[in-house]
DSSP file (Angstrom, degrees, kcal/mol; ACC not computed):
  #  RESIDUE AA STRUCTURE BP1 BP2  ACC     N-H-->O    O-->H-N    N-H-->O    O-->H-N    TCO  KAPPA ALPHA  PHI   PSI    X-CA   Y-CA   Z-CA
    1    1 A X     >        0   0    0      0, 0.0     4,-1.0     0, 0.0     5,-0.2   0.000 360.0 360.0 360.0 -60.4  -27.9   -4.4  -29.2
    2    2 A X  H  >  +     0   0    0      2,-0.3     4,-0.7     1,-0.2     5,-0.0   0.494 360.0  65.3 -46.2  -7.2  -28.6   -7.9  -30.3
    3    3 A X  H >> S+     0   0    0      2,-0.1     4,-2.9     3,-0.1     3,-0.7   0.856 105.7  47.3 -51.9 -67.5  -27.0   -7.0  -33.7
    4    4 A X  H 3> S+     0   0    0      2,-0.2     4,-1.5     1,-0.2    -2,-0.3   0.625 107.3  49.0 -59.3 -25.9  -24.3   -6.6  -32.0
    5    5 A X  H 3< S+     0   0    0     -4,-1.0    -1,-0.2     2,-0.2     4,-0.2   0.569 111.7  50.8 -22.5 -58.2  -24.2   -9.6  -29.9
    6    6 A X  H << S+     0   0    0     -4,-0.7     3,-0.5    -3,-0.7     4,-0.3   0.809 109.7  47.8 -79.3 -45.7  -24.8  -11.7  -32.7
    7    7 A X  H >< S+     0   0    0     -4,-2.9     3,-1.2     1,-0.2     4,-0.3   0.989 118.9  46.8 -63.9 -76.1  -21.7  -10.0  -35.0
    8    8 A X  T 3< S+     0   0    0     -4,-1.5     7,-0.2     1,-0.3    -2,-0.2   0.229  89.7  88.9 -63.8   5.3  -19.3  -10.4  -31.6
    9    9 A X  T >  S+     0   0    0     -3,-0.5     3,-0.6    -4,-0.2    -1,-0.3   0.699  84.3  43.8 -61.6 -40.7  -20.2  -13.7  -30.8
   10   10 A X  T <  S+     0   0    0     -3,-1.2     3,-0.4    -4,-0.3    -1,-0.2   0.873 120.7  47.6 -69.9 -43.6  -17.8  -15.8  -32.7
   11   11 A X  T >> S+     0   0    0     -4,-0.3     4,-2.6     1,-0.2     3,-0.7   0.017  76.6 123.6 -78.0  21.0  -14.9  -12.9  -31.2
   12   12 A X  H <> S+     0   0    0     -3,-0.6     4,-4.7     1,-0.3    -1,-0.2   0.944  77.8  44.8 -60.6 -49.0  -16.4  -13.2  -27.4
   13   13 A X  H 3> S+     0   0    0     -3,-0.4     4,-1.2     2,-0.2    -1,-0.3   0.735 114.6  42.6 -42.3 -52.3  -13.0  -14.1  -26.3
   14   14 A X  H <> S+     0   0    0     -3,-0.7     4,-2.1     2,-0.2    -2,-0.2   0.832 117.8  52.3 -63.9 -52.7  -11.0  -11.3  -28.3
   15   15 A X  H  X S+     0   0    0     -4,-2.6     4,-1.5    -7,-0.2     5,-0.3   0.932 107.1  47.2 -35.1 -81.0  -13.6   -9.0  -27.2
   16   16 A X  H  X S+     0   0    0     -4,-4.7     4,-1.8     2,-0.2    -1,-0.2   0.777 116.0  43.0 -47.8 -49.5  -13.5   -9.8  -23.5
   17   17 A X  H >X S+     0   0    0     -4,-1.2     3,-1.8     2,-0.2     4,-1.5   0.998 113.3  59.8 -69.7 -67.5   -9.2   -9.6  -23.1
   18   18 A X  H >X S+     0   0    0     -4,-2.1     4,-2.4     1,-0.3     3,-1.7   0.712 108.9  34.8 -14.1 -78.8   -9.5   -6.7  -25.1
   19   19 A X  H 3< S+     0   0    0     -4,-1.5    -1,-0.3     1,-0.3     5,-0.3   0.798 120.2  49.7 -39.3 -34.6  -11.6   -5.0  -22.9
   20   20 A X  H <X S+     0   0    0     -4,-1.8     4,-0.8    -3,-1.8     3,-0.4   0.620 107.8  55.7 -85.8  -2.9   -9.9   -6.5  -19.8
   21   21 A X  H XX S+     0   0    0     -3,-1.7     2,-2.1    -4,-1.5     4,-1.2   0.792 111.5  43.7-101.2 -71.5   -6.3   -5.4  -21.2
   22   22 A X  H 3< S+     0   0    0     -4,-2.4    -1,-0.3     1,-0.2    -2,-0.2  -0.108 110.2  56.1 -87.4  72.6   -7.4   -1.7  -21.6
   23   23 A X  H >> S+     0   0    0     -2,-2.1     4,-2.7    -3,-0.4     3,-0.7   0.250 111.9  40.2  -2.7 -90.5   -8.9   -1.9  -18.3
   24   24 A X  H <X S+     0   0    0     -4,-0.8     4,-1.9    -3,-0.6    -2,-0.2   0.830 117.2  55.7 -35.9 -44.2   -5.6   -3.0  -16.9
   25   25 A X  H 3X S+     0   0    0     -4,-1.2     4,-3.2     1,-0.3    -1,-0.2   0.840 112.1  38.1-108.5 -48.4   -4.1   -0.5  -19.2
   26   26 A X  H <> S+     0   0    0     -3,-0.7     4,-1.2    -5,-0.4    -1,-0.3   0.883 112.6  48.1 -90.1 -36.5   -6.0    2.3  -18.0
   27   27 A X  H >X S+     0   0    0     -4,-2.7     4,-2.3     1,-0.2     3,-1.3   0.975 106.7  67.4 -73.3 -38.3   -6.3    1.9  -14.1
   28   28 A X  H 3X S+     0   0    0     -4,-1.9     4,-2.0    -5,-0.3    -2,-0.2   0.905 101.6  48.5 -40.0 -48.6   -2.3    1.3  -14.6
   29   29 A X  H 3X S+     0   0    0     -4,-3.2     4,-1.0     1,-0.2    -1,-0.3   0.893 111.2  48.5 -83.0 -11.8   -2.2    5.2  -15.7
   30   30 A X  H <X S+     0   0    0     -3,-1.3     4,-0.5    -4,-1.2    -2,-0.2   0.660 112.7  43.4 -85.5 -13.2   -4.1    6.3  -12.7
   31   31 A X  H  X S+     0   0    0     -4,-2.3     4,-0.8     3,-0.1     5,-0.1   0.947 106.0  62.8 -74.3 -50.4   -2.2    4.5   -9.9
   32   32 A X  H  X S+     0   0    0     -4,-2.0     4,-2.2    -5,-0.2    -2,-0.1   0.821 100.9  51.3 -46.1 -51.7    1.2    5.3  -11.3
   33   33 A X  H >X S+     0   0    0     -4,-1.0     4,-1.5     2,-0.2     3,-0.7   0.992 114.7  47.1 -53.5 -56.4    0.6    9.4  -10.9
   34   34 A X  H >X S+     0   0    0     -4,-0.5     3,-2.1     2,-0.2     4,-1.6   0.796 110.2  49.4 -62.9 -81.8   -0.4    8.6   -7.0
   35   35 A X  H 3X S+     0   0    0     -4,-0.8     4,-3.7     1,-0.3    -1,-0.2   0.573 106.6  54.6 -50.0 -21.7    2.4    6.5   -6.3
   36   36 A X  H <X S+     0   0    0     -4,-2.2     4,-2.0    -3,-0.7     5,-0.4   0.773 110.3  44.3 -62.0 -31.6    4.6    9.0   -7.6
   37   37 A X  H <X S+     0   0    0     -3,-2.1     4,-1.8    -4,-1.5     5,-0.3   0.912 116.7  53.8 -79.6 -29.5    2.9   11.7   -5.1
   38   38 A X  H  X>S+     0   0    0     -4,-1.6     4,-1.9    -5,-0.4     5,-1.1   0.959 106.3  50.5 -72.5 -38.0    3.4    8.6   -2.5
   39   39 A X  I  <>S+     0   0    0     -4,-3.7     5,-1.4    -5,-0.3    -1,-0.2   0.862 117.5  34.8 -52.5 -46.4    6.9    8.5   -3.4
   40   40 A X  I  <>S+     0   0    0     -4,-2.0     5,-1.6     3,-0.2    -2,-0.2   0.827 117.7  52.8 -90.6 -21.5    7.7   12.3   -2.9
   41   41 A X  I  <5S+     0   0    0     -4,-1.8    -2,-0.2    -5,-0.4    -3,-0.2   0.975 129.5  13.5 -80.4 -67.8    5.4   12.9    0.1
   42   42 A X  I  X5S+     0   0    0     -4,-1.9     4,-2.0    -5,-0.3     5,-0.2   0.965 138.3  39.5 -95.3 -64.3    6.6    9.9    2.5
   43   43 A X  I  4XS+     0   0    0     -5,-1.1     5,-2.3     2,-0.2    -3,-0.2   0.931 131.2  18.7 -54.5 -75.5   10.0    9.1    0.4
   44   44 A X  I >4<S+     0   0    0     -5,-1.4     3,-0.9     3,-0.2    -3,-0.2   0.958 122.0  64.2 -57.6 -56.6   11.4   12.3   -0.7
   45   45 A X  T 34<S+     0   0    0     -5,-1.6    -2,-0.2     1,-0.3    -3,-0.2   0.726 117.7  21.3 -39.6 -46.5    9.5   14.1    1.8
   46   46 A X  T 3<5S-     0   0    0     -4,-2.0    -1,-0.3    -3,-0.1    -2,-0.2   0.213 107.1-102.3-136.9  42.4   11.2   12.5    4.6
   47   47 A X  T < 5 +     0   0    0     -3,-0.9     2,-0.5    -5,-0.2    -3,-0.2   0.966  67.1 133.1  74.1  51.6   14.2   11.2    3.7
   48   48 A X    >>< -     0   0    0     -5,-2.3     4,-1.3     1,-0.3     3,-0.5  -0.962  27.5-173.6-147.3  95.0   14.0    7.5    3.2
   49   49 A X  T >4 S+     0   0    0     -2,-0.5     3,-8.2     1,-0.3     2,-2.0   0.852  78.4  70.9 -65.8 -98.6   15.7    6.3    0.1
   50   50 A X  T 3> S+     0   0    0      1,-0.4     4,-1.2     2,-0.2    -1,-0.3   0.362  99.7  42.2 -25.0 -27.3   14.5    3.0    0.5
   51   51 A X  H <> S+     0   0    0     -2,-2.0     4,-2.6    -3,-0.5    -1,-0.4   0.704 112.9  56.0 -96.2  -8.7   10.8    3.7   -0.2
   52   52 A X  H <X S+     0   0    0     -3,-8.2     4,-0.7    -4,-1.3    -2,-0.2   0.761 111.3  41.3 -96.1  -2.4   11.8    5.6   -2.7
   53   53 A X  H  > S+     0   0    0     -4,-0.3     4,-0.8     2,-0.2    -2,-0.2   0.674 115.1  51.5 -57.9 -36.9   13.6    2.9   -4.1
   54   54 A X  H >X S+     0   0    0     -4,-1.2     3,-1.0    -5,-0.2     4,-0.8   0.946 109.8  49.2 -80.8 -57.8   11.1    0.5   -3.3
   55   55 A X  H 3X S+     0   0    0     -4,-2.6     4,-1.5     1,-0.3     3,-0.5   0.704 107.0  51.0 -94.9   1.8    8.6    2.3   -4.8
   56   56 A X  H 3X S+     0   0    0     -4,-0.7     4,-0.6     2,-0.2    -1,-0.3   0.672 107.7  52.5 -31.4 -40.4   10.1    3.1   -8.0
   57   57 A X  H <X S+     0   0    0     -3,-1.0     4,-2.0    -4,-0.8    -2,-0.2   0.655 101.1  56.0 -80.0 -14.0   10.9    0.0   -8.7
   58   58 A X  H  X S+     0   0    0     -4,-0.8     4,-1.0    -3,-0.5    -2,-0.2   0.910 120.3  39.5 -96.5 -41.6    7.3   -1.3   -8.0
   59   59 A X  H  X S+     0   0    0     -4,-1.5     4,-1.2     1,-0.2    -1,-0.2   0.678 105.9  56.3 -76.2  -4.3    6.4    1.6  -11.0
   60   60 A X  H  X S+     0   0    0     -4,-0.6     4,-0.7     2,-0.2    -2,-0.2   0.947 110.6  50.1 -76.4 -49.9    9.2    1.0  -13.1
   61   61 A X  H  X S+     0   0    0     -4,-2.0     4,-1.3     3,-0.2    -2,-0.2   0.712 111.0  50.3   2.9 -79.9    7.4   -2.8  -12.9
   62   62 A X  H  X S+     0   0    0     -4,-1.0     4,-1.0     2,-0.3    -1,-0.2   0.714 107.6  53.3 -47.3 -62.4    3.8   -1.4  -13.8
   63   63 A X  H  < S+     0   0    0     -4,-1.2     4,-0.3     1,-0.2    -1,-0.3   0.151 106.8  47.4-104.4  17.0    5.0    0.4  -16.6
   64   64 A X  H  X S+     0   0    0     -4,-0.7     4,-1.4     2,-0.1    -2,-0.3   0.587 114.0  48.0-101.8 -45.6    6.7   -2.4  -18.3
   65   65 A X  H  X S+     0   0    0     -4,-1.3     4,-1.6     2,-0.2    -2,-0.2   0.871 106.6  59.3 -59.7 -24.9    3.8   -4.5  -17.8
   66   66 A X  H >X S+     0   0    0     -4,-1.0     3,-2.3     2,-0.2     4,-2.0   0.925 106.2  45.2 -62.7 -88.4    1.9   -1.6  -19.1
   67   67 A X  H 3> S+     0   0    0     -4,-0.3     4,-0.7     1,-0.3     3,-0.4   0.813 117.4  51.1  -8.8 -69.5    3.9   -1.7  -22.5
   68   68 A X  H 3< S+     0   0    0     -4,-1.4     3,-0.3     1,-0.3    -1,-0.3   0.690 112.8  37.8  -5.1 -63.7    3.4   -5.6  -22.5
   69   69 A X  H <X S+     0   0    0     -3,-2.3     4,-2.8    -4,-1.6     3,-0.3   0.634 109.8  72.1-107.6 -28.8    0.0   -5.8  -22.0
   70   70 A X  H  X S+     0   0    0     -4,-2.0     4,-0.8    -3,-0.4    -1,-0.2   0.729  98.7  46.3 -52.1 -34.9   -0.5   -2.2  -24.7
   71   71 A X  H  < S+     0   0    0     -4,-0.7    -1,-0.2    -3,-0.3    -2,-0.1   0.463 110.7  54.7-124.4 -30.5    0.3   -3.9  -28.0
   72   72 A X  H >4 S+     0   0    0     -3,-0.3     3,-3.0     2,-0.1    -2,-0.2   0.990 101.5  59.9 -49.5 -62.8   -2.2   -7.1  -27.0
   73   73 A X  H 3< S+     0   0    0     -4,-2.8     2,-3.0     1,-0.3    -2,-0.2   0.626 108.1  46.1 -49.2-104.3   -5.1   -4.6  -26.4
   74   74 A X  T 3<        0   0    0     -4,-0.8    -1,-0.3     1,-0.3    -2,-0.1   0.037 360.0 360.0 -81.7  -4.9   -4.7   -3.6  -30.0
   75   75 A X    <         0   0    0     -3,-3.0    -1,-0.3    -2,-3.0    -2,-0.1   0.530 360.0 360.0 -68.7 360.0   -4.5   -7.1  -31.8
């Protein structure tokens, strides 16, 4: 473990937003399926455009930051 430590020490930085991007990257694809179920359950479900506007918009959002943030993680 201290090998390793010692190699990734000069990269601490890269390292750390790396990890923190696919973090971000990854809870981002587990919210998006539940607000979609939030969306048809309350939205669809009972007939209220407006949260299903609302909350579209809030994943459409999500998943362009998602893109964003995908192509960092990978630098």
């Amino acid at each position: 473990m201290t090998k390793i430590v010692k190699f990734l020490k000069p990269y601490m930085g890269a390292t750390v937003a790396a990890l923190f991007f696919s973090l971000f990257n990854n809870l981002m694809q587990l919210i998006l399926p539940a607000m979609m179920a939030l969306m048809i359950n309350t939205g669809i479900g009972d007939g209220r455009m407006g949260t299903v506007q609302l909350i579209g918009g809030v994943m459409a959002v999500l998943s362009a930051q998602g893109r964003v943030v995908e192509p960092v993680r990978y630098r």
